[in-house]
N, C-alpha and C positions, 0 to 999 in steps of 0.2 A: 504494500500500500504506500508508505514513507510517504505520508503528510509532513508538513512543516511541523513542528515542535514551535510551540510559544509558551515562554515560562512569564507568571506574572507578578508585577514587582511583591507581591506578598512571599510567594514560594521562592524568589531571589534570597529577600531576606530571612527564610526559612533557613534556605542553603549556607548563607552568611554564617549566620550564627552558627550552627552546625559543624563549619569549616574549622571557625576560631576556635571552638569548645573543642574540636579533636585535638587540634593544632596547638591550644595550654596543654592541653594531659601527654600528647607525645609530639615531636617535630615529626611530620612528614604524614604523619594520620590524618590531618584535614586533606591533603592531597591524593590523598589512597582512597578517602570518601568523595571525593569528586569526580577520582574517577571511576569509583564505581557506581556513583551518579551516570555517568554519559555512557558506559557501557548500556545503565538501567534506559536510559533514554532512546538507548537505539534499536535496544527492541521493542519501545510502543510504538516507535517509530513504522517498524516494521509490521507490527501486530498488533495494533493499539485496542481491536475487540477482543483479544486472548486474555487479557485481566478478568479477574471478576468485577461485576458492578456493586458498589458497597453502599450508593444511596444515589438515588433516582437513575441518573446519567453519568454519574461517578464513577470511576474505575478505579482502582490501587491496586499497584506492584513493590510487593515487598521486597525491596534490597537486601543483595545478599550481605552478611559482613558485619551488617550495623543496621542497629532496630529503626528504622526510617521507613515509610512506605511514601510510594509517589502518587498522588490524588490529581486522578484528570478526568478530564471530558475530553469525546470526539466530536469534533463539528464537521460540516460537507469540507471546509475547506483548510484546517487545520487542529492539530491536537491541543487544547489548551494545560497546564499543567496550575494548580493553581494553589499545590501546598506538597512540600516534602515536611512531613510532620510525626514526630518520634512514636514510637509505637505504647507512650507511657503516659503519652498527655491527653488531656480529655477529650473527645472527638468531637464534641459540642460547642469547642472554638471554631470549627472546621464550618460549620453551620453555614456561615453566612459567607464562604469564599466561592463554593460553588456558583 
């Protein structure tokens, strides 16, 4: 399929933060999570209906490595991605990004 990928500034910042928090606890672990970010990213790319739906039109792929899942919707002409959000925090933040 390989829709575009559009990540939105909320899920940037998800990523952000994410990065630096590996990156205090060891050097080089935020960078090991990013890219296991874009590996995660090139397969919705490629298969973006293979996820489960998790709420309406939601999708998440759980990364391997590190408790994150990646929350998206498919649209006709792009993937949108609209939260990497840690597997421990309450999903009910998530609510209003979809």
């Amino acid at each position: 399929m390989d829709l575009p990928l559009l990540i939105r500034s909320e899920a940037e910042a998800d990523i952000d933060e994410a990065y630096r928090w590996y990156e205090d606890q060891q050097e080089g672990l935020g960078a090991e999570f990013v890219k296991v970010l874009e590996d995660a990213f090139a397969k919705i790319r490629t298969h973006p209906e293979m996820y489960p739906l998790v709420h309406r039109n939601a999708h998440r792929l759980l990364i391997p490595k590190f408790p994150y899942g990646i929350f998206y919707i498919v649209e006709p002409e792009a993937i949108i991605v609209f939260a990497v959000f840690h597997g421990h925090r309450d999903p009910r933040r998530l609510k209003n990004r979809s």
